[in-house]
Chimera marker file (.cmm) of the C-alpha trace (Angstrom):
<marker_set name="trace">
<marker id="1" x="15.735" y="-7.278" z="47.437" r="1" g="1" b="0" radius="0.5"/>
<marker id="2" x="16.310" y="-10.411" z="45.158" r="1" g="1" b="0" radius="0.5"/>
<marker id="3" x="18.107" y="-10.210" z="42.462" r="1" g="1" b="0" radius="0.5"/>
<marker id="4" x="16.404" y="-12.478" z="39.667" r="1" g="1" b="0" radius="0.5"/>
<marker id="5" x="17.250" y="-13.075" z="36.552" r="1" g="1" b="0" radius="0.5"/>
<marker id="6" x="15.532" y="-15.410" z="34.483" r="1" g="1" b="0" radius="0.5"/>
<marker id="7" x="15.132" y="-15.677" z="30.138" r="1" g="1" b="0" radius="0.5"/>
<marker id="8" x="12.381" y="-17.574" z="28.642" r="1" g="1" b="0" radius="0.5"/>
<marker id="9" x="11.884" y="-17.771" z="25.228" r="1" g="1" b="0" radius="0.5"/>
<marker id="10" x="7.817" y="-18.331" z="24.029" r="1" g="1" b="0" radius="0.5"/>
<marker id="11" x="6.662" y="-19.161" z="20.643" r="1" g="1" b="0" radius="0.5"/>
<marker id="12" x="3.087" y="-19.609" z="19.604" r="1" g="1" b="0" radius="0.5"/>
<marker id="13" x="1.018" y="-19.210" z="16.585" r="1" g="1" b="0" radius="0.5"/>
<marker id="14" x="-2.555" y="-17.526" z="15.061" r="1" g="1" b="0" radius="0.5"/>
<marker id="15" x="-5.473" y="-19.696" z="15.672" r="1" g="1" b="0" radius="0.5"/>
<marker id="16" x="-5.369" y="-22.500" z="13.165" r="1" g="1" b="0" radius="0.5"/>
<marker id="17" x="-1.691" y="-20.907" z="11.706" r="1" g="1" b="0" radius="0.5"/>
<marker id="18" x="-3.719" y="-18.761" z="9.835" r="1" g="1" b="0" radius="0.5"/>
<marker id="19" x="-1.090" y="-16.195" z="8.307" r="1" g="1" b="0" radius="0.5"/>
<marker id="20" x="-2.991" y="-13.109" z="9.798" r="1" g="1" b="0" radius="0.5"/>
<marker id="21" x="0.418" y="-11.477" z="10.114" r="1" g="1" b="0" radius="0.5"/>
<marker id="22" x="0.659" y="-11.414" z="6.332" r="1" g="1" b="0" radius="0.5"/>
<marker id="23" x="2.884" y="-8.177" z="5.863" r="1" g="1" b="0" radius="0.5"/>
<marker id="24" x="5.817" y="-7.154" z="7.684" r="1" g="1" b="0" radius="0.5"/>
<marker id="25" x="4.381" y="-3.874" z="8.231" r="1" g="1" b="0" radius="0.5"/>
<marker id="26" x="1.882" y="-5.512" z="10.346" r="1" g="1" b="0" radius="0.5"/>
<marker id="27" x="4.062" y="-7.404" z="12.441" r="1" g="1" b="0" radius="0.5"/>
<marker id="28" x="6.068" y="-4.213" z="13.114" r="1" g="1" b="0" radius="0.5"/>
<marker id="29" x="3.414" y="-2.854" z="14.472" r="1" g="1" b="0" radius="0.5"/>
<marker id="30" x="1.972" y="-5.992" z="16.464" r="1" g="1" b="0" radius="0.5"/>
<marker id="31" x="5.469" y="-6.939" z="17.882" r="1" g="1" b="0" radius="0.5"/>
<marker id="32" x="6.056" y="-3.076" z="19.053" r="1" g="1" b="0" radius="0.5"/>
<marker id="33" x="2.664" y="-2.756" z="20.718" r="1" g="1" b="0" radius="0.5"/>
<marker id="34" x="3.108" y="-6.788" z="22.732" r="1" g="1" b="0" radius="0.5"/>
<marker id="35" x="6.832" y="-4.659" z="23.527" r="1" g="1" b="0" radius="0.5"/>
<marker id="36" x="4.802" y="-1.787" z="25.004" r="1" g="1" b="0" radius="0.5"/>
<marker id="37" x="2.240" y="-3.125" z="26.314" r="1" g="1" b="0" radius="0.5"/>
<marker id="38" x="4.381" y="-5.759" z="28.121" r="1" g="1" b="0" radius="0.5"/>
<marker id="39" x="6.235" y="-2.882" z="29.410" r="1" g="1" b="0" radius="0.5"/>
<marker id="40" x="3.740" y="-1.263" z="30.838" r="1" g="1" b="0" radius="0.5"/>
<marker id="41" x="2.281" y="-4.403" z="33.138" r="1" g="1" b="0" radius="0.5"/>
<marker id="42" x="5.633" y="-4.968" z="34.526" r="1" g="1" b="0" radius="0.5"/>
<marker id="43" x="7.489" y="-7.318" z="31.557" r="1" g="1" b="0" radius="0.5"/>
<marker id="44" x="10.545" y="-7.083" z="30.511" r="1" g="1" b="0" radius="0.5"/>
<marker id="45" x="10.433" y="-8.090" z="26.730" r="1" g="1" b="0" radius="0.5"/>
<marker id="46" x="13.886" y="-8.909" z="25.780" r="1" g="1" b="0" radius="0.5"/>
<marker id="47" x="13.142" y="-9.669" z="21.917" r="1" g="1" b="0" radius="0.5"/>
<marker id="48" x="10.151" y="-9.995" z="19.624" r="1" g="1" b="0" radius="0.5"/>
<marker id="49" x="9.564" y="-11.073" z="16.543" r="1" g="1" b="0" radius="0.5"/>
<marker id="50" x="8.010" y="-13.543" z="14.069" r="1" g="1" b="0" radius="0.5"/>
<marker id="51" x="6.446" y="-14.131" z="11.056" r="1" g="1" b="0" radius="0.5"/>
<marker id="52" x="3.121" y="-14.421" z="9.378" r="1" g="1" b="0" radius="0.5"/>
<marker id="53" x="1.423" y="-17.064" z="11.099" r="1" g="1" b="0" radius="0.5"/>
<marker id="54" x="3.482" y="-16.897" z="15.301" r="1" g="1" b="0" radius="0.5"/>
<marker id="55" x="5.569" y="-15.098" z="17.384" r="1" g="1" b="0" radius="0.5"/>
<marker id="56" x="8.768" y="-15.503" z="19.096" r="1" g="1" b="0" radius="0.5"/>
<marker id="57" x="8.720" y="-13.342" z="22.400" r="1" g="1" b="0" radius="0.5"/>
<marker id="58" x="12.064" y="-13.347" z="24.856" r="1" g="1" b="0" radius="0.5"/>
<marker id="59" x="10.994" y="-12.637" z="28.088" r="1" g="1" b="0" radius="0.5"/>
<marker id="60" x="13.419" y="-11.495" z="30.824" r="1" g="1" b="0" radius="0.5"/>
<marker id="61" x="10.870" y="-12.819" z="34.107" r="1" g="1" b="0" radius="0.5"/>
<marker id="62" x="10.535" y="-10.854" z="37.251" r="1" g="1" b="0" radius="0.5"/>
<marker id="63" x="10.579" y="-11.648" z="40.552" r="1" g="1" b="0" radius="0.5"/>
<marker id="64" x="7.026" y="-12.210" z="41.304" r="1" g="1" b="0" radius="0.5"/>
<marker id="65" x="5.584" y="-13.611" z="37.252" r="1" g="1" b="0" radius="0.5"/>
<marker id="66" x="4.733" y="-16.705" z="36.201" r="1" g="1" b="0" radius="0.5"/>
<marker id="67" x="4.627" y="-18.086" z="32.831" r="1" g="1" b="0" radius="0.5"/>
<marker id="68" x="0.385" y="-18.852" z="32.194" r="1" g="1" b="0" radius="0.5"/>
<marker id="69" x="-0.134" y="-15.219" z="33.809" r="1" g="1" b="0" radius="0.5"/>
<marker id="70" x="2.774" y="-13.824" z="31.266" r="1" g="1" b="0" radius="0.5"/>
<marker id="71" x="1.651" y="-15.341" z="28.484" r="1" g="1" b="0" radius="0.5"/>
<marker id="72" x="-2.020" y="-14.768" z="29.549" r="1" g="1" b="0" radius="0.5"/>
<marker id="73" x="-0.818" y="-10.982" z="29.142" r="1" g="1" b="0" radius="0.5"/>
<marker id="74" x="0.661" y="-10.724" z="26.117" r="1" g="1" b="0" radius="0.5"/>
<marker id="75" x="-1.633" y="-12.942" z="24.093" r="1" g="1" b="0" radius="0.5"/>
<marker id="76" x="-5.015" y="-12.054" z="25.548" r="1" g="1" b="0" radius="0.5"/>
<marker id="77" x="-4.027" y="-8.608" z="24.848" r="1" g="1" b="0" radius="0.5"/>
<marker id="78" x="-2.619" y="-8.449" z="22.088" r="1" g="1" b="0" radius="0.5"/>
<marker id="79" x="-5.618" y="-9.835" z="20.459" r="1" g="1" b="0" radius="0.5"/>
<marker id="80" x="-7.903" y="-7.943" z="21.987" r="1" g="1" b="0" radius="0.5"/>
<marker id="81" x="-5.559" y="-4.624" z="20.407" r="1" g="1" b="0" radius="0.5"/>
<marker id="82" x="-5.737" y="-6.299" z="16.946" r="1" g="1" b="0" radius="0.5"/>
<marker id="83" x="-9.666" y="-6.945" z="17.043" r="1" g="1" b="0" radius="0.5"/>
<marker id="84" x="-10.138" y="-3.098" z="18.608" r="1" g="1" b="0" radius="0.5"/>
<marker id="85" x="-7.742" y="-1.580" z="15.979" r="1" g="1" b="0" radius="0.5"/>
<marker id="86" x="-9.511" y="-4.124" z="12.729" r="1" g="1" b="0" radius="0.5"/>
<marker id="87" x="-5.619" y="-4.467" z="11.554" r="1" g="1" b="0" radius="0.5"/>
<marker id="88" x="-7.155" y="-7.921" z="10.423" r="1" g="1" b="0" radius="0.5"/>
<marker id="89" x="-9.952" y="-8.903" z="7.786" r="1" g="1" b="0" radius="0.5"/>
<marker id="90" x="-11.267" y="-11.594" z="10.107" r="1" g="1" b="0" radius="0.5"/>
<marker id="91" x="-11.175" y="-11.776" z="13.660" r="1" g="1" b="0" radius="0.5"/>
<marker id="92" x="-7.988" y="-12.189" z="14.815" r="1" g="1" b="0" radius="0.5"/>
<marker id="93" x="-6.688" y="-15.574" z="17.300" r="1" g="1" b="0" radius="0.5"/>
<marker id="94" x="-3.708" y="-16.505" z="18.899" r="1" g="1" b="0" radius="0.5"/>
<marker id="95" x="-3.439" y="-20.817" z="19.140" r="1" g="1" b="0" radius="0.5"/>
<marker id="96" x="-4.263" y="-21.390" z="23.044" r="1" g="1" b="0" radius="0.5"/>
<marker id="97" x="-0.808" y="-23.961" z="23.048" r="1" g="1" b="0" radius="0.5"/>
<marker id="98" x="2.414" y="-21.803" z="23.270" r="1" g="1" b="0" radius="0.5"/>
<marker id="99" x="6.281" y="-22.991" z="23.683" r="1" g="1" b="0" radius="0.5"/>
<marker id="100" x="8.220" y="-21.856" z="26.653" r="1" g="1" b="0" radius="0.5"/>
<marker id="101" x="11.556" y="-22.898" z="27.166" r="1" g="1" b="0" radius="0.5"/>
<marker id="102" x="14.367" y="-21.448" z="29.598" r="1" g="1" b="0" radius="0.5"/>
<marker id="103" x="17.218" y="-19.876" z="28.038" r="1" g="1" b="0" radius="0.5"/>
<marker id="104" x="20.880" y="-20.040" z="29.563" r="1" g="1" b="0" radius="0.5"/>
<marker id="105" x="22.776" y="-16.593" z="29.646" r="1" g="1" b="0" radius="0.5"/>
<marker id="106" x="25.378" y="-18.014" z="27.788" r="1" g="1" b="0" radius="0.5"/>
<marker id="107" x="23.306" y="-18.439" z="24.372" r="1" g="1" b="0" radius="0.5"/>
<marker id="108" x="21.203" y="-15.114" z="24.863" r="1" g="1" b="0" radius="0.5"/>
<marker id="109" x="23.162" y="-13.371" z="21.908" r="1" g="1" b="0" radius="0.5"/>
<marker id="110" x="22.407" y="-16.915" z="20.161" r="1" g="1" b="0" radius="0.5"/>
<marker id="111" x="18.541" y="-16.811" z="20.576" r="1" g="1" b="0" radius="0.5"/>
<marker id="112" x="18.585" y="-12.970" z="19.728" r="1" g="1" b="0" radius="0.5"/>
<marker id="113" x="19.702" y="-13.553" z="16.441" r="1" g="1" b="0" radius="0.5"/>
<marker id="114" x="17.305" y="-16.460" z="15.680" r="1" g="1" b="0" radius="0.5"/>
<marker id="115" x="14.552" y="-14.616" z="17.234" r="1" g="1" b="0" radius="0.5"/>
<marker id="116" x="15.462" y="-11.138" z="14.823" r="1" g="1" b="0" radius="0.5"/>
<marker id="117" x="16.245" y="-13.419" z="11.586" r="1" g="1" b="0" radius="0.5"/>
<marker id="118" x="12.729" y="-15.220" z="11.021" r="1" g="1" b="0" radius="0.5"/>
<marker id="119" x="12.229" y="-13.402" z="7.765" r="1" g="1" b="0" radius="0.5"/>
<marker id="120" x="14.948" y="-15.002" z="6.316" r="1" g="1" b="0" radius="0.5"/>
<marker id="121" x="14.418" y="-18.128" z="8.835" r="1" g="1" b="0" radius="0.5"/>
<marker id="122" x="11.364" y="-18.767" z="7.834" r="1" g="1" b="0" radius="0.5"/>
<marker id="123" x="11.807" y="-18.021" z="3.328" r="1" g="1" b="0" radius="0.5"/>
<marker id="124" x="13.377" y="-21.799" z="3.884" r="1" g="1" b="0" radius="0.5"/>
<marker id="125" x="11.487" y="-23.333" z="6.543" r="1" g="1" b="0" radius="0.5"/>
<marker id="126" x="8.026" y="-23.807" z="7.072" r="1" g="1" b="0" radius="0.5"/>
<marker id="127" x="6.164" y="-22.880" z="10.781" r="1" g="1" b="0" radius="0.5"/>
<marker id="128" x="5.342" y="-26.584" z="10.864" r="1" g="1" b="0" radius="0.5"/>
<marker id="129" x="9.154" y="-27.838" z="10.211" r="1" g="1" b="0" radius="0.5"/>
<marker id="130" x="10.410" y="-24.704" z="13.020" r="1" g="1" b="0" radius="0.5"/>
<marker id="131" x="7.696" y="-26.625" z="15.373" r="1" g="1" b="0" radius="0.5"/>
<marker id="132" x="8.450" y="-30.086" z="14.750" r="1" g="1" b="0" radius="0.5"/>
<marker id="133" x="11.860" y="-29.337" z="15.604" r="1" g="1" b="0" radius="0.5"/>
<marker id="134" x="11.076" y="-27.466" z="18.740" r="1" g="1" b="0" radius="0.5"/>
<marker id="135" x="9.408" y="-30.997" z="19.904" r="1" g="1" b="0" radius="0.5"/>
<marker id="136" x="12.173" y="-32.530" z="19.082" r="1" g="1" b="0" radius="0.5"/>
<marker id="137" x="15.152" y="-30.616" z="20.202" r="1" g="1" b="0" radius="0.5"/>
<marker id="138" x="13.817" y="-29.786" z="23.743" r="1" g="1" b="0" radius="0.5"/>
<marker id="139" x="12.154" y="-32.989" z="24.223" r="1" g="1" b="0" radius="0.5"/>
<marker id="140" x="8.412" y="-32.077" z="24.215" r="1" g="1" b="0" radius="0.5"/>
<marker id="141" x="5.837" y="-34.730" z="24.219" r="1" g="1" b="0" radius="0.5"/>
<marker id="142" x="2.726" y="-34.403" z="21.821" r="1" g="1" b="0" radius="0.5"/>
<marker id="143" x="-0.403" y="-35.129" z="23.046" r="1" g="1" b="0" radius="0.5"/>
<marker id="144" x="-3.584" y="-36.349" z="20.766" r="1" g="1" b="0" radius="0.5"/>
<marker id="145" x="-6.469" y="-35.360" z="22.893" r="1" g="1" b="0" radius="0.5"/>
<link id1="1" id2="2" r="1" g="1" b="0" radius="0.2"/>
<link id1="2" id2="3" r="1" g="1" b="0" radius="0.2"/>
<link id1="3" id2="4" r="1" g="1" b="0" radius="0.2"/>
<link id1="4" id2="5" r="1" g="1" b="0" radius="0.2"/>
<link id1="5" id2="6" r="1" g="1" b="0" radius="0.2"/>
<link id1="6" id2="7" r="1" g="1" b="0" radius="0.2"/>
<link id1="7" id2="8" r="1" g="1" b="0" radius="0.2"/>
<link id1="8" id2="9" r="1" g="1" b="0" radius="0.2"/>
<link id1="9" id2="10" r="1" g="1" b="0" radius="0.2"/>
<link id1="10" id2="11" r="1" g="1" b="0" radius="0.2"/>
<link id1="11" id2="12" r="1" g="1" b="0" radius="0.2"/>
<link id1="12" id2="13" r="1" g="1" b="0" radius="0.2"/>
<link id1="13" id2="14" r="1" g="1" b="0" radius="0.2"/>
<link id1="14" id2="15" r="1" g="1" b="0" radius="0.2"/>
<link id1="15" id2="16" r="1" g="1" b="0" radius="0.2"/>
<link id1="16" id2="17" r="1" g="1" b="0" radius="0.2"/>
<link id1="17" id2="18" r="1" g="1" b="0" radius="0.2"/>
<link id1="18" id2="19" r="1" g="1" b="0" radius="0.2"/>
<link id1="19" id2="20" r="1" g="1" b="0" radius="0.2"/>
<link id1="20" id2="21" r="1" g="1" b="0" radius="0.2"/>
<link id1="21" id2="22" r="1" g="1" b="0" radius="0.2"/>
<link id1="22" id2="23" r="1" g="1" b="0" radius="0.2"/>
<link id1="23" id2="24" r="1" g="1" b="0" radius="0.2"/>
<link id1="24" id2="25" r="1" g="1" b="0" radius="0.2"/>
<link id1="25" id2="26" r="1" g="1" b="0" radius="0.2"/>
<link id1="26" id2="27" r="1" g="1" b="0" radius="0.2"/>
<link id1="27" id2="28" r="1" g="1" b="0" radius="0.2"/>
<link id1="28" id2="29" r="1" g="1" b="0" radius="0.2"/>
<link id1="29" id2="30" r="1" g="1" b="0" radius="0.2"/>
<link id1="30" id2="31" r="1" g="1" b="0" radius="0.2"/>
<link id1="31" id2="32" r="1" g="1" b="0" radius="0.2"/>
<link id1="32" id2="33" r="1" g="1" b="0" radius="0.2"/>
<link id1="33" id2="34" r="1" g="1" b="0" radius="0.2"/>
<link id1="34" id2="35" r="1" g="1" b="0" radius="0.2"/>
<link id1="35" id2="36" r="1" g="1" b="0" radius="0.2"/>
<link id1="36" id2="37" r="1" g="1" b="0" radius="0.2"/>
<link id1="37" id2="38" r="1" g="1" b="0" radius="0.2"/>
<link id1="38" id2="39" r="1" g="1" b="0" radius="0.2"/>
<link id1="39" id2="40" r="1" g="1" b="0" radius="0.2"/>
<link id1="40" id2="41" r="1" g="1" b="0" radius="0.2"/>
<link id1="41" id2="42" r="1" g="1" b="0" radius="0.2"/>
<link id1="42" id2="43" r="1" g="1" b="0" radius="0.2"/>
<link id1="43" id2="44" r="1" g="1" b="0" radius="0.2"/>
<link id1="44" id2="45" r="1" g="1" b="0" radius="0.2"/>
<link id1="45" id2="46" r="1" g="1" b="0" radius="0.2"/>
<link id1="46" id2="47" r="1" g="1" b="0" radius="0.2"/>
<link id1="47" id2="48" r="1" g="1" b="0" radius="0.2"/>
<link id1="48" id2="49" r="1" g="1" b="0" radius="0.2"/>
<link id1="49" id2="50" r="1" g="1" b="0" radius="0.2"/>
<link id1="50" id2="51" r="1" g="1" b="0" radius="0.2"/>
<link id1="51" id2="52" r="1" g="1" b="0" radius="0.2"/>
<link id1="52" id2="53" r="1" g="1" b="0" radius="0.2"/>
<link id1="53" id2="54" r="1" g="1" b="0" radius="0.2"/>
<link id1="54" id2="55" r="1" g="1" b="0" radius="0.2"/>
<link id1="55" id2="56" r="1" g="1" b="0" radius="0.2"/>
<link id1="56" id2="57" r="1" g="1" b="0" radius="0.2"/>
<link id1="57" id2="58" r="1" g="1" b="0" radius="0.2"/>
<link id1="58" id2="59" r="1" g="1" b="0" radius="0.2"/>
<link id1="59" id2="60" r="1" g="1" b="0" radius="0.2"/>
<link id1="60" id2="61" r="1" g="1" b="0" radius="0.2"/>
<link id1="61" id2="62" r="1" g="1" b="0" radius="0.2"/>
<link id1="62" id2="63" r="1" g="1" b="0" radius="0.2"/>
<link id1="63" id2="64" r="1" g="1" b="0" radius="0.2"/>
<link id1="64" id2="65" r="1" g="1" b="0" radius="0.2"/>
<link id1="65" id2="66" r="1" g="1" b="0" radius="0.2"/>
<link id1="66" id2="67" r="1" g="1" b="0" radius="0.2"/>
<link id1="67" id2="68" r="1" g="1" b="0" radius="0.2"/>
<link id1="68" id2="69" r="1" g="1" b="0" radius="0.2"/>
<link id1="69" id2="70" r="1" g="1" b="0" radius="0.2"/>
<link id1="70" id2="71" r="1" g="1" b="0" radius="0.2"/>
<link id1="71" id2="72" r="1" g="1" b="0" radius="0.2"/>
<link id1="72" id2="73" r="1" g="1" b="0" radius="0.2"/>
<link id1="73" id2="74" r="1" g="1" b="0" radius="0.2"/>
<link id1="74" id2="75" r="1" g="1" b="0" radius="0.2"/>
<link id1="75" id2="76" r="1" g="1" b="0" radius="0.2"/>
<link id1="76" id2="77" r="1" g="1" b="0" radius="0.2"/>
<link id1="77" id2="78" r="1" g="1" b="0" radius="0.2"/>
<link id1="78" id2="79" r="1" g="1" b="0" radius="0.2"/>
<link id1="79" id2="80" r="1" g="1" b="0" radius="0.2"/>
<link id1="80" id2="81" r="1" g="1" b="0" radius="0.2"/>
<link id1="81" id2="82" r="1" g="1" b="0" radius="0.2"/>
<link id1="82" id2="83" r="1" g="1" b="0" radius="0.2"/>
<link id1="83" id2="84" r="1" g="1" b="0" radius="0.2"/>
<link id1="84" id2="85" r="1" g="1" b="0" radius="0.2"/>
<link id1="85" id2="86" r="1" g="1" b="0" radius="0.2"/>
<link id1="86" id2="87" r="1" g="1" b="0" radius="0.2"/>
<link id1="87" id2="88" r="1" g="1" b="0" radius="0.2"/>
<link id1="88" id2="89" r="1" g="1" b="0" radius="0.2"/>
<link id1="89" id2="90" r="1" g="1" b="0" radius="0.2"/>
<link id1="90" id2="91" r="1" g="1" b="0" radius="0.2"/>
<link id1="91" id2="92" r="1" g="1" b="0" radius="0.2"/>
<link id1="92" id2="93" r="1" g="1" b="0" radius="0.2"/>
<link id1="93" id2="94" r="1" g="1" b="0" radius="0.2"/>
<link id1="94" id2="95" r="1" g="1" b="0" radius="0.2"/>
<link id1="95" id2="96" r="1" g="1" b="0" radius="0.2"/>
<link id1="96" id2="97" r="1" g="1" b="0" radius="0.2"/>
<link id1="97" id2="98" r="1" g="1" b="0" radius="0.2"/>
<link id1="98" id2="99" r="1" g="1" b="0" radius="0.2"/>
<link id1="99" id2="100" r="1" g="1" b="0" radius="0.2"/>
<link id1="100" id2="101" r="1" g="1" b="0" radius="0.2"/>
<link id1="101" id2="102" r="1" g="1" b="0" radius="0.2"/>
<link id1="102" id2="103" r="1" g="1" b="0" radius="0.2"/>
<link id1="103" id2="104" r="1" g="1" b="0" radius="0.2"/>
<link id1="104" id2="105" r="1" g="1" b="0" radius="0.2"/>
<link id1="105" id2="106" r="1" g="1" b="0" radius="0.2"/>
<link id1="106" id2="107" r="1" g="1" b="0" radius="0.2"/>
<link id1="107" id2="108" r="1" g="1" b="0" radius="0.2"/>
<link id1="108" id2="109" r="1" g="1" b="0" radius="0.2"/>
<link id1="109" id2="110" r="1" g="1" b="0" radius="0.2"/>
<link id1="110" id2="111" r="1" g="1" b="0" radius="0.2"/>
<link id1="111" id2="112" r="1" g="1" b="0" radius="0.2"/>
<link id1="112" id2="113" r="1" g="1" b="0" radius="0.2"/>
<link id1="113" id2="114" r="1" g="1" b="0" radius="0.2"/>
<link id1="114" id2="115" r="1" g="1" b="0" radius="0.2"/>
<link id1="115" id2="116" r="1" g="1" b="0" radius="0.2"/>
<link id1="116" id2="117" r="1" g="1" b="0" radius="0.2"/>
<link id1="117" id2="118" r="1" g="1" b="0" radius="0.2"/>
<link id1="118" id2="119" r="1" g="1" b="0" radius="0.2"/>
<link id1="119" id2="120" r="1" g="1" b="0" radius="0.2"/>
<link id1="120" id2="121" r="1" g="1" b="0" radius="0.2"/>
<link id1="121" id2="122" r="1" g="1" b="0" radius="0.2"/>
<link id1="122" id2="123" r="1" g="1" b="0" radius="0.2"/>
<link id1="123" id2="124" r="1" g="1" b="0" radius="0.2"/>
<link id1="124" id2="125" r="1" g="1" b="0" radius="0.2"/>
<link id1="125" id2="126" r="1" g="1" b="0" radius="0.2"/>
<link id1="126" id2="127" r="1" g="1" b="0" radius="0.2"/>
<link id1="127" id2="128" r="1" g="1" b="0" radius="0.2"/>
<link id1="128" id2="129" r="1" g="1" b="0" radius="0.2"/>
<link id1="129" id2="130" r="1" g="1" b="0" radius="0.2"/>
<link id1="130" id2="131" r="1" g="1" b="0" radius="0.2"/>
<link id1="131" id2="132" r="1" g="1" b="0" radius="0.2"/>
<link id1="132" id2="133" r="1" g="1" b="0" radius="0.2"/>
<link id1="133" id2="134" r="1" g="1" b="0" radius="0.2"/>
<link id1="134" id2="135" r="1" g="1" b="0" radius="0.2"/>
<link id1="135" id2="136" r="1" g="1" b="0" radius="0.2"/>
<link id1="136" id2="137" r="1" g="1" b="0" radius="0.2"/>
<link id1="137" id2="138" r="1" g="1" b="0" radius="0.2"/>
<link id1="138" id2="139" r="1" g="1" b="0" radius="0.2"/>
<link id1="139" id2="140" r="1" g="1" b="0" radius="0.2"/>
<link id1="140" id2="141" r="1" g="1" b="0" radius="0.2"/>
<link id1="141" id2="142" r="1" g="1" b="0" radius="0.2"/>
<link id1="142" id2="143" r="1" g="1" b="0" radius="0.2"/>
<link id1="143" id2="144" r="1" g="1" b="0" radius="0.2"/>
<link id1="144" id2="145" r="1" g="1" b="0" radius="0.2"/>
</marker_set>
């Protein structure tokens, strides 16, 4: 039996950044049904949370998951809850580009606590300023085309 473990931590917005996600009740709800659902196709969801307009998601892989088939899961469905439920006035889109980066064991705590605080994250920084500085700190290239 191996024994695997193995954080990543996603991020990815609404289609356009539209701010879909517009009250926290609603993202309750979305982040505890991506938590479920996640659950019940074999993910271990660490952490989720986010803010009007993307998600953070800490992901605890398994043995046998990859991250396009993960993130194929959680997004794909997710939307497809949203759209079945009409929590939104327009149909509701996740962006197709997402963030994944690994996370060391050593800053788990660290990322926890960013991932839980984007409420208060996010009243003084903007989506766009949080993503320009995920290009920057982990050393993503961006791509025109």
């Amino acid at each position: 039996m191996p024994f695997v473990k193995v954080y990543i931590h996603f991020v990815w917005s609404t289609k356009n950044r539209i701010p879909f996600l517009n009250s926290k009740e609603l993202r309750i709800l979305v982040w505890n049904h991506i938590r479920e659902n996640a659950k019940e196709k074999g993910i271990f969801v660490d952490f989720v949370n986010g803010y009007a307009d993307h998600c953070h998601c800490l992901v605890s892989f398994g043995v046998d998951q990859s991250i396009q088939k993960v993130m194929q899961l959680i997004k794909g469905e997710s939307s497809f809850w949203i759209n079945k439920h009409g929590l939104t006035k327009e149909k509701f889109e996740w962006q197709d580009e997402y963030f994944a980066v690994s996370v060391s064991e050593s800053v788990i705590e660290k990322v926890r606590d960013y991932i839980k605080n984007q409420e208060e994250h996010h009243s003084k920084k903007t989506f766009q300023q949080e993503y320009d500085e995920f290009i920057s700190k982990f050393g993503f290239q961006k791509f025109d085309g």
